[in-house]
Z-matrix of the N, CA and C atoms (Angstrom, degrees):
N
C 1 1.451
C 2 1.537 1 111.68
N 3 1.758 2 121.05 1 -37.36
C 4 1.038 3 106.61 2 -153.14
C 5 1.835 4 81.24 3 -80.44
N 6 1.098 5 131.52 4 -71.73
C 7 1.466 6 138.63 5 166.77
C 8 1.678 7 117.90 6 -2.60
N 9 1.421 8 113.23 7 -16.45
C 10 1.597 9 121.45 8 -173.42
C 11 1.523 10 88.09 9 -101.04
N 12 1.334 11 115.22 10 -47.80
C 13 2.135 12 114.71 11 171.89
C 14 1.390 13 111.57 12 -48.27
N 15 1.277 14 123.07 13 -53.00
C 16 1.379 15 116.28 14 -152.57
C 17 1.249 16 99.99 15 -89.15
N 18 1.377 17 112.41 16 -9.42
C 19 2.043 18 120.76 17 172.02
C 20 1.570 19 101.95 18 -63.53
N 21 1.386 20 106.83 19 -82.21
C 22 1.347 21 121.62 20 150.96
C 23 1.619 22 132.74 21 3.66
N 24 1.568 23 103.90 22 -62.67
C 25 1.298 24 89.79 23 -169.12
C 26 2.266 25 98.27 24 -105.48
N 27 1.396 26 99.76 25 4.03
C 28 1.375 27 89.59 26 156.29
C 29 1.605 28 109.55 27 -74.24
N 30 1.285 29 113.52 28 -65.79
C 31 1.138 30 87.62 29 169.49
C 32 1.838 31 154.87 30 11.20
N 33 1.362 32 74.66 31 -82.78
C 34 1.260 33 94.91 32 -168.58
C 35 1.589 34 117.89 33 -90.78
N 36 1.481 35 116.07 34 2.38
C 37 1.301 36 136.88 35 134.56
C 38 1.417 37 125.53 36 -68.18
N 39 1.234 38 125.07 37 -26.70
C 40 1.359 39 133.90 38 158.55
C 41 1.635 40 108.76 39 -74.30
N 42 0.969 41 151.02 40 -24.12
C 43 0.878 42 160.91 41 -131.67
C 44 2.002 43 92.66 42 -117.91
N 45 1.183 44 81.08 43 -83.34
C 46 1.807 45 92.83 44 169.00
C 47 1.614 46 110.92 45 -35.65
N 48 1.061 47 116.77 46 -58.99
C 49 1.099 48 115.09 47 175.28
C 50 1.729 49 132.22 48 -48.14
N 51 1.119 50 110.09 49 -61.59
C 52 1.397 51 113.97 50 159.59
C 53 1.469 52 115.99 51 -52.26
N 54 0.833 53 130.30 52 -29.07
C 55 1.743 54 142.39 53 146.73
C 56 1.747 55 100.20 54 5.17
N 57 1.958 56 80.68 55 -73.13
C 58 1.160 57 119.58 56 -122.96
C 59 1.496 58 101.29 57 -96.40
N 60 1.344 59 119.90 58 -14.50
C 61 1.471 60 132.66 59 139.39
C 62 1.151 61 133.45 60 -62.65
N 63 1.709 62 123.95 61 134.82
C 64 1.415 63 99.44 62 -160.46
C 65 1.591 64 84.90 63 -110.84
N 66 1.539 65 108.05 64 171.74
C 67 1.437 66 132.99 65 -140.24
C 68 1.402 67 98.00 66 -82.25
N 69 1.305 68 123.85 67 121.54
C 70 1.695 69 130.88 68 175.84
C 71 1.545 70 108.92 69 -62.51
N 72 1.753 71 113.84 70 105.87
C 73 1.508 72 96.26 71 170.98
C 74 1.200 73 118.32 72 -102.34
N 75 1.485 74 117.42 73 167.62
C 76 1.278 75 137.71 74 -173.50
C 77 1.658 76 113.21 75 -39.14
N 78 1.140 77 125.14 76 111.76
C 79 1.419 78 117.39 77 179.79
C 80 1.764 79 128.46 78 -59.69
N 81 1.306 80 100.39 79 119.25
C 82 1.386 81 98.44 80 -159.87
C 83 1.500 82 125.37 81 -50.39
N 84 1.549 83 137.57 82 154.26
C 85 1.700 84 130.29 83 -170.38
C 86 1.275 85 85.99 84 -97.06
N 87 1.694 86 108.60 85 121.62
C 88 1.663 87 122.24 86 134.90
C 89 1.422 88 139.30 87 -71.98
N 90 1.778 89 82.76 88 112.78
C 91 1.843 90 108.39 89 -146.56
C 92 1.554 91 79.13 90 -96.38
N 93 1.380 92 121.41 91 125.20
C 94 1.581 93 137.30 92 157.73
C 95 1.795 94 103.36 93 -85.58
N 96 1.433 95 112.96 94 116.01
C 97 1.409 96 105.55 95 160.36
C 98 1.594 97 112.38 96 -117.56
N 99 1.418 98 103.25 97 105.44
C 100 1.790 99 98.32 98 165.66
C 101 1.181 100 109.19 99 -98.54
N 102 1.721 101 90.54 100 160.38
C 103 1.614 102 111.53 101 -171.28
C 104 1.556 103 93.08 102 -137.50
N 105 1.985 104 84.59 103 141.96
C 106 1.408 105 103.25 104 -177.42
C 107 1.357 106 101.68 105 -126.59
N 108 1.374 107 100.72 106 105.94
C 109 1.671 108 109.07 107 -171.27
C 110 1.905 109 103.00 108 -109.98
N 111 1.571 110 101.26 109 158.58
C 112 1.530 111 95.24 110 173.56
C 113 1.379 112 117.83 111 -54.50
N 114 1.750 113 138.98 112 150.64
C 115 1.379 114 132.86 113 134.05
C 116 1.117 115 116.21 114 -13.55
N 117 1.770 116 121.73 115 -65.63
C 118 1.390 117 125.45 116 -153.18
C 119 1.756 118 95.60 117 -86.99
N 120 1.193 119 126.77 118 88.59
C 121 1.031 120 136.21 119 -174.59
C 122 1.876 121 123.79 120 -99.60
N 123 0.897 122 145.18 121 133.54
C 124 1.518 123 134.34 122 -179.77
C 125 1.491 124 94.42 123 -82.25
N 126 2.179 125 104.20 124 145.13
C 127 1.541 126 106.60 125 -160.57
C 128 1.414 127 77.89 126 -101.80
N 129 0.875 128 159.28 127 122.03
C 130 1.495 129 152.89 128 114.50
C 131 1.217 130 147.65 129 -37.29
N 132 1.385 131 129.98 130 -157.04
C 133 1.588 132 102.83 131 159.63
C 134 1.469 133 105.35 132 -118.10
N 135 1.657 134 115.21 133 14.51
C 136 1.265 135 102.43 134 161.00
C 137 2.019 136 89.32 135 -155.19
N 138 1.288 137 118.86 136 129.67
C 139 1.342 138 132.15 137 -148.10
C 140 1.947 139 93.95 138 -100.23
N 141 1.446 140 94.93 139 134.89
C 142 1.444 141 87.84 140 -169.45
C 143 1.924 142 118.62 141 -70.26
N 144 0.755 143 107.57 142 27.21
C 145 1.812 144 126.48 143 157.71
C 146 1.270 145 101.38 144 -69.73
N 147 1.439 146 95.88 145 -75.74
C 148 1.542 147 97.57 146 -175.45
C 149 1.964 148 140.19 147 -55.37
N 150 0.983 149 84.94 148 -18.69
C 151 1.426 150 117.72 149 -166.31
C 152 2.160 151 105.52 150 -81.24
N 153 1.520 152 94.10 151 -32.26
C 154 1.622 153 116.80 152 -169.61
C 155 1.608 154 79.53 153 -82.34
N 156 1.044 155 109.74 154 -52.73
C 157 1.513 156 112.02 155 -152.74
C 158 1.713 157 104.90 156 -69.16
N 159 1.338 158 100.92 157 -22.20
C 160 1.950 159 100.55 158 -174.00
C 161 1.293 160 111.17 159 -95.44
N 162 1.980 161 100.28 160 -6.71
C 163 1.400 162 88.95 161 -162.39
C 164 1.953 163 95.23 162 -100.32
N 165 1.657 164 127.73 163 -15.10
C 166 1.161 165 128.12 164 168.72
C 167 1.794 166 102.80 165 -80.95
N 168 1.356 167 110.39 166 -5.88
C 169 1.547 168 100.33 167 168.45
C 170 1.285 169 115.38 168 -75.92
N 171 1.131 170 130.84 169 -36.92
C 172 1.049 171 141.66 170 172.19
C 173 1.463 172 117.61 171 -74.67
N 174 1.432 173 150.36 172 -21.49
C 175 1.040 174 136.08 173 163.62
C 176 1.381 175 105.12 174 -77.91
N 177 1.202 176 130.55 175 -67.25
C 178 1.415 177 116.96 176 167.85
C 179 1.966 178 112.59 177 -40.43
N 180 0.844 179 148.61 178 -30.94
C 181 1.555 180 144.07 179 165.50
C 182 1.740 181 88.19 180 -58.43
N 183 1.232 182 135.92 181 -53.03
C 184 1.416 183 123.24 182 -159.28
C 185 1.501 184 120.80 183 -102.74
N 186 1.497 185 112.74 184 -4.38
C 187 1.203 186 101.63 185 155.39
C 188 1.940 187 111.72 186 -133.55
N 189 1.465 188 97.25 187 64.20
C 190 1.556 189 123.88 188 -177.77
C 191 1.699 190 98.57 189 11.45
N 192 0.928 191 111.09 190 80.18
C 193 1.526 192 135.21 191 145.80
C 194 1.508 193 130.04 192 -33.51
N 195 1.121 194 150.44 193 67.26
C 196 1.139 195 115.84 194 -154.44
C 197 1.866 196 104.85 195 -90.12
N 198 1.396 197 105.60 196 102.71
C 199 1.756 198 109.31 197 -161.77
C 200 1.469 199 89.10 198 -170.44
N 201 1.609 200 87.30 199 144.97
C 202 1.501 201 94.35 200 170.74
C 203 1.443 202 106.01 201 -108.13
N 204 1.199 203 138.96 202 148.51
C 205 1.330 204 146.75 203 179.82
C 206 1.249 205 111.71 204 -116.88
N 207 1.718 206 114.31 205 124.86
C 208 1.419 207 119.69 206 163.13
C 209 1.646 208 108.77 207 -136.72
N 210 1.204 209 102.15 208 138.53
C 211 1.632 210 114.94 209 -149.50
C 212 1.687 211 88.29 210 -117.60
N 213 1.457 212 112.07 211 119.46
C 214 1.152 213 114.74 212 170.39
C 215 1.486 214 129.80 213 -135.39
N 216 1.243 215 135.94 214 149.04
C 217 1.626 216 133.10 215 170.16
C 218 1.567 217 100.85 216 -31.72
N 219 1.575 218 124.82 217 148.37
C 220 1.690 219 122.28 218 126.17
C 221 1.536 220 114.72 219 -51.47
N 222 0.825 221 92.45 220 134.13
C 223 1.613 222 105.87 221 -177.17
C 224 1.582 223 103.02 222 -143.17
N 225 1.741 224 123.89 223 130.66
C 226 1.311 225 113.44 224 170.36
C 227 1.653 226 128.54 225 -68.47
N 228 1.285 227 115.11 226 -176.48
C 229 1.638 228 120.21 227 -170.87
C 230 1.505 229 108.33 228 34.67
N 231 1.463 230 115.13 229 41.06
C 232 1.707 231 102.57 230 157.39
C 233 1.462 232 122.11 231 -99.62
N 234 1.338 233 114.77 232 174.05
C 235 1.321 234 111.31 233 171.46
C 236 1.631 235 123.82 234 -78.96
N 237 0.591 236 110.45 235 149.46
C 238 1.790 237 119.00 236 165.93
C 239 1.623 238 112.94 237 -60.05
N 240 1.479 239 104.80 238 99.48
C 241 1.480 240 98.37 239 159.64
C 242 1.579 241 152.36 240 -41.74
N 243 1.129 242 159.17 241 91.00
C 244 1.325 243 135.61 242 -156.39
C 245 1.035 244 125.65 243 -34.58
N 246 1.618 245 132.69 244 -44.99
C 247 1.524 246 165.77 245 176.11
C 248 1.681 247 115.76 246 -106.91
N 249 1.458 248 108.81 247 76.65
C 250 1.638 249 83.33 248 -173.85
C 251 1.852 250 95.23 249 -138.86
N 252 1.498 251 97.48 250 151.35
C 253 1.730 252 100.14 251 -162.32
C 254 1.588 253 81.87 252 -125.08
N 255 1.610 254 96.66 253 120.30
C 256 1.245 255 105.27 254 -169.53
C 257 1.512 256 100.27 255 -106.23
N 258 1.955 257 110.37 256 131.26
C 259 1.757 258 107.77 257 -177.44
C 260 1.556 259 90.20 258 -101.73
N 261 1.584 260 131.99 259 144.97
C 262 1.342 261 124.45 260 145.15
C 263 1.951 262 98.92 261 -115.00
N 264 1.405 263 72.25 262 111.38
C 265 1.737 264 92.13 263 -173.96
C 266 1.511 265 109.63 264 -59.87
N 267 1.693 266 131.41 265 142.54
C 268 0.946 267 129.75 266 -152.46
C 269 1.738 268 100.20 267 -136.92
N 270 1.221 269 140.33 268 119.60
C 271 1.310 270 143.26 269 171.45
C 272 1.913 271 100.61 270 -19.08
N 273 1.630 272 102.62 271 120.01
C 274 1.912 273 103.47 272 153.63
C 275 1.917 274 109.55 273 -35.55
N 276 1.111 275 100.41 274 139.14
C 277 1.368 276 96.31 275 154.99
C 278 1.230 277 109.54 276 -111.52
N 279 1.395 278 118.67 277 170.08
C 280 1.653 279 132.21 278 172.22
C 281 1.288 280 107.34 279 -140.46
N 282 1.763 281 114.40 280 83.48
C 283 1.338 282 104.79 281 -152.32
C 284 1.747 283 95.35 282 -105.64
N 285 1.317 284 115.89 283 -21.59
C 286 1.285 285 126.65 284 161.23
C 287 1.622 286 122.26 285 -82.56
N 288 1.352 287 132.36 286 157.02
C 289 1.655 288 116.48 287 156.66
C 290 1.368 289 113.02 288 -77.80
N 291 1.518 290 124.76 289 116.10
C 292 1.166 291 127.06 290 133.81
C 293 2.097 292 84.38 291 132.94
N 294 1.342 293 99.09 292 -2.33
C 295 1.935 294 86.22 293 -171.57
C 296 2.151 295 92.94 294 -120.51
N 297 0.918 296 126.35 295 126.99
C 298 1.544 297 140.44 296 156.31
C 299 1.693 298 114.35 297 -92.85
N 300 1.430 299 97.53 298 150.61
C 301 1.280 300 122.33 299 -135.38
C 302 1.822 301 86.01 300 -132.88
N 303 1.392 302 111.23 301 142.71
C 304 1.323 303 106.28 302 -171.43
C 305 1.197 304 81.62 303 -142.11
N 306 1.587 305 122.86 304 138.09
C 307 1.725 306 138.20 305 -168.31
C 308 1.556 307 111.07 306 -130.13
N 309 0.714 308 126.02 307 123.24
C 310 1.598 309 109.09 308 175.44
C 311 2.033 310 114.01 309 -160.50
N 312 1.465 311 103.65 310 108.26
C 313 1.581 312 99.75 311 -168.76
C 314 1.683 313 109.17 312 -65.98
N 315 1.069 314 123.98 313 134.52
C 316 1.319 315 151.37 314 179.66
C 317 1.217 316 140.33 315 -100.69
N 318 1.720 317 137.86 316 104.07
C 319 1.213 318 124.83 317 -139.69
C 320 1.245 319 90.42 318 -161.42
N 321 1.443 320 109.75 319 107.94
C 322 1.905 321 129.30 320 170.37
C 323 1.477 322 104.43 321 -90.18
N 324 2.044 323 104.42 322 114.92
C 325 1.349 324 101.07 323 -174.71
C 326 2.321 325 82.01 324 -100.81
N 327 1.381 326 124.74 325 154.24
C 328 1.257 327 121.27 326 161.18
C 329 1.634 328 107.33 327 -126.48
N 330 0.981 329 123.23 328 102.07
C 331 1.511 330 109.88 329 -175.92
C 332 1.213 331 124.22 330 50.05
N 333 1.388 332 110.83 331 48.48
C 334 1.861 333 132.43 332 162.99
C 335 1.845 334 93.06 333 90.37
N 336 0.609 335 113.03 334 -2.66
C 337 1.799 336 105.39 335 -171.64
C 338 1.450 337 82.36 336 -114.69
N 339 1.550 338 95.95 337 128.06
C 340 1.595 339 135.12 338 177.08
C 341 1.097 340 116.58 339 -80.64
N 342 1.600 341 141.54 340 145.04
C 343 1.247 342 130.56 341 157.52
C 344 1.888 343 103.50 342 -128.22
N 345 1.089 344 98.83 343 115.05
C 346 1.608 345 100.02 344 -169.11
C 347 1.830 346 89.11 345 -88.39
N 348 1.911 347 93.22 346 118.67
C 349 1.959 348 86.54 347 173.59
C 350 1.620 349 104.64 348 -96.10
N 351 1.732 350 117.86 349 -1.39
C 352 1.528 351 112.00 350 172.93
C 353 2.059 352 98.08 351 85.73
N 354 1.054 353 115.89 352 -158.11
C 355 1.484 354 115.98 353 -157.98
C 356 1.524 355 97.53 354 -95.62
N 357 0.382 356 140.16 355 91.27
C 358 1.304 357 130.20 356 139.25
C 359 1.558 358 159.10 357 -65.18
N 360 1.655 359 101.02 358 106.16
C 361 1.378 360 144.23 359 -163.18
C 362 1.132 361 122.14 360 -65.12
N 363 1.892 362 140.00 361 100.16
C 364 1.396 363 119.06 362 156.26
C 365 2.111 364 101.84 363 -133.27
N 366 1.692 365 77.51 364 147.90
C 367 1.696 366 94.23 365 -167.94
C 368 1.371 367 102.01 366 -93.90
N 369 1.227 368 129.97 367 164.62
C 370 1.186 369 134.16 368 -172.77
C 371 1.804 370 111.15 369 -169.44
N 372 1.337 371 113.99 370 90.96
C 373 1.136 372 123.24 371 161.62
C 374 1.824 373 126.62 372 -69.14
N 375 2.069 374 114.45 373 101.68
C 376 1.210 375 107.13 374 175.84
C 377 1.374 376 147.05 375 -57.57
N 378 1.114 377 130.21 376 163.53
C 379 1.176 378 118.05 377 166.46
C 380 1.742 379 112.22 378 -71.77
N 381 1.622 380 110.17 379 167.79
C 382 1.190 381 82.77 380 170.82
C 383 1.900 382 108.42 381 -87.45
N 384 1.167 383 113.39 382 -166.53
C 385 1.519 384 127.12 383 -154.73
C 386 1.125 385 99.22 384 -0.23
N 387 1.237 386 128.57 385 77.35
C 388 1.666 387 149.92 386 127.86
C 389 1.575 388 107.44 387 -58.80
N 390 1.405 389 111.40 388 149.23
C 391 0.939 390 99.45 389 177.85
C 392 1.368 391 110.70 390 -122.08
N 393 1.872 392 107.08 391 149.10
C 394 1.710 393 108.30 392 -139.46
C 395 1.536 394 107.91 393 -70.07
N 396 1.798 395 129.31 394 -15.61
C 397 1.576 396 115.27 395 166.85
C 398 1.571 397 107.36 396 -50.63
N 399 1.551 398 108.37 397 -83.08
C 400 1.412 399 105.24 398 178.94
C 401 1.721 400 123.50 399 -27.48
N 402 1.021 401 126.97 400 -42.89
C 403 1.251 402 129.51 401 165.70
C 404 1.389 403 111.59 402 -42.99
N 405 1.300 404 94.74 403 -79.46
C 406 1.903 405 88.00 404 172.14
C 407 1.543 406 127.06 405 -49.21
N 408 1.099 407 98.52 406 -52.85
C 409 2.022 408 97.74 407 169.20
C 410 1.281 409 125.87 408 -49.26
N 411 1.650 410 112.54 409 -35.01
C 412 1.677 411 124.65 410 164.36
C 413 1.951 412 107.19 411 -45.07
N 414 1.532 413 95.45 412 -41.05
C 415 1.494 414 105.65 413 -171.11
C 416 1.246 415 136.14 414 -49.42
N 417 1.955 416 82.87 415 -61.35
C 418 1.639 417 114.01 416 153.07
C 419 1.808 418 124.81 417 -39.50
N 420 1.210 419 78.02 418 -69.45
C 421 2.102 420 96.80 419 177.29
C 422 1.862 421 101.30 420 -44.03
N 423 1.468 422 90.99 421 -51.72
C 424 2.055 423 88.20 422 -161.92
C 425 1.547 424 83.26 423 -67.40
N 426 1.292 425 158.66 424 -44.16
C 427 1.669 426 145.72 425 -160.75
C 428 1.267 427 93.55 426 -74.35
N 429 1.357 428 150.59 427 -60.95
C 430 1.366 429 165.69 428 -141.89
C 431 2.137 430 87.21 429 -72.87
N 432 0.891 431 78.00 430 -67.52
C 433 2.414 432 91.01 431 168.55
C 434 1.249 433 111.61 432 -47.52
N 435 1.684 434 124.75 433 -46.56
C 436 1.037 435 116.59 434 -167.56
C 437 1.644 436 116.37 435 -83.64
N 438 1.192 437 103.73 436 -0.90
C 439 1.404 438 91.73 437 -164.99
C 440 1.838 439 106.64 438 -119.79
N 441 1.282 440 111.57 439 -10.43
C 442 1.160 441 129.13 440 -173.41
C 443 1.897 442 91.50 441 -64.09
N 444 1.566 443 145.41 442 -37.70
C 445 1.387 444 117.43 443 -166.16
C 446 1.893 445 80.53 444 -83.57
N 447 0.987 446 148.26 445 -1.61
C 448 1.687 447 122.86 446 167.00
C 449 2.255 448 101.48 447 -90.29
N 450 1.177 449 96.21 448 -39.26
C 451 1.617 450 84.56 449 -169.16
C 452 1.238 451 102.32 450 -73.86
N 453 1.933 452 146.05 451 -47.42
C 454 1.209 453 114.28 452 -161.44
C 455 1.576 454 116.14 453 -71.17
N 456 1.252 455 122.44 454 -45.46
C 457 1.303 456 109.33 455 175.48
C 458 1.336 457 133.43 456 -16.90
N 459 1.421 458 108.77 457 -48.38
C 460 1.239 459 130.13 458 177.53
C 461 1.800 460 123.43 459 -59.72
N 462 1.771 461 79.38 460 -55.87
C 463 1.427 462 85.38 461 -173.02
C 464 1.720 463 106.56 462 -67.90
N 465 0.964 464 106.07 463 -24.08
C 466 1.944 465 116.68 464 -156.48
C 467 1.579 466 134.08 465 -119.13
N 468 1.786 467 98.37 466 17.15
C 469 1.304 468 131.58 467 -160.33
C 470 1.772 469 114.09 468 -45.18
N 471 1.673 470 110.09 469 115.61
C 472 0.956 471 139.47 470 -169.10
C 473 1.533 472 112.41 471 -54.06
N 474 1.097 473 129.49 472 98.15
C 475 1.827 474 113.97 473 -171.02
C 476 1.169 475 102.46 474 -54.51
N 477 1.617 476 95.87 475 151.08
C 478 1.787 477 111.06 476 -177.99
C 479 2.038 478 82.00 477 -70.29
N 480 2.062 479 89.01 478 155.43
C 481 1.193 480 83.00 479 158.24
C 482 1.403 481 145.11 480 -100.68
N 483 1.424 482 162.44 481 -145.75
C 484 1.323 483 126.63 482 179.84
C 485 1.308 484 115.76 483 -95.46
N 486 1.269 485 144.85 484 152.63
C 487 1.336 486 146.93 485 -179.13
C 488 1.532 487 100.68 486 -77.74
N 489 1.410 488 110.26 487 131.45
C 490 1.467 489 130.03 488 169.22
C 491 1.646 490 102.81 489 -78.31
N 492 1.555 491 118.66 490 118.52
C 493 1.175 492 117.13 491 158.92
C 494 1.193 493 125.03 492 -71.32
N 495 1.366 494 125.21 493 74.65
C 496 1.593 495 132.69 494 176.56
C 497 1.652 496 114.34 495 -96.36
């Protein structure tokens, strides 16, 4: 009897304990996004690098990501990232009056295997006297939206579930 207590209340001191640790999470994926924008670039007061980079900060901030993101120029003689979501930035269009068009080709490399997502397109009709940062950041944000149902899958792949032996 006494030997069934001291089972018991190890136990349940083990028990408490793990409690009392908090839960190890998954270590986040370092997502490299470069951008290959023209030379002849407009200087602004916020440069559309930056703008790519606040606007995938924010989808990962809103649909809890667990990834760290660092958004960088092409630059030659670098290495190859493990995780890297490559933008080659593409001129706004204004293919309608009064709505702009944001283009940008898209290419998820994961450990040397490519995923070509092709151009990727979002339109955006302004308000009037909008003012033209927000406009552009709307641009950013709606491409950063559009492309997230092809990139998370990828990045964040759902385990198959188990096969029923029937």
């Amino acid at each position: 009897m006494p030997l069934l207590m001291i089972i018991a209340l190890l136990a349940a001191a083990s028990l408490a304990e793990a409690k009392d640790q908090p839960a190890q999470e998954a270590r986040p994926i370092n997502l490299a996004i470069v951008v290959v924008e023209d030379l002849e670039r407009d200087f602004g007061a916020v440069a559309d690098f930056d703008r790519i980079d606040m606007a995938f900060q924010q989808v990962a901030k809103a649909r809890n990501w667990p990834v760290t993101i660092r958004t960088e120029r092409l630059t030659a003689r670098t290495k190859d990232h493990p995780i890297e979501l490559r933008i080659y930035q593409l001129p706004f269009l204004n293919e309608m009056p009064g709505e702009l068009t944001y283009r940008g080709w898209m290419t998820l490399k994961i450990h040397g295997k490519k995923h070509d997502f092709g151009i990727i397109t979002f339109r955006y009709r302004p308000r009037s006297l909008e003012r033209g940062d927000d406009i552009v950041m709307k641009l950013f944000s709606g491409a950063a939206d559009a492309v997230v149902p092809r990139l998370e899958p990828l990045l964040f792949p759902r385990p198959e579930p188990a096969a029923t032996g029937r």
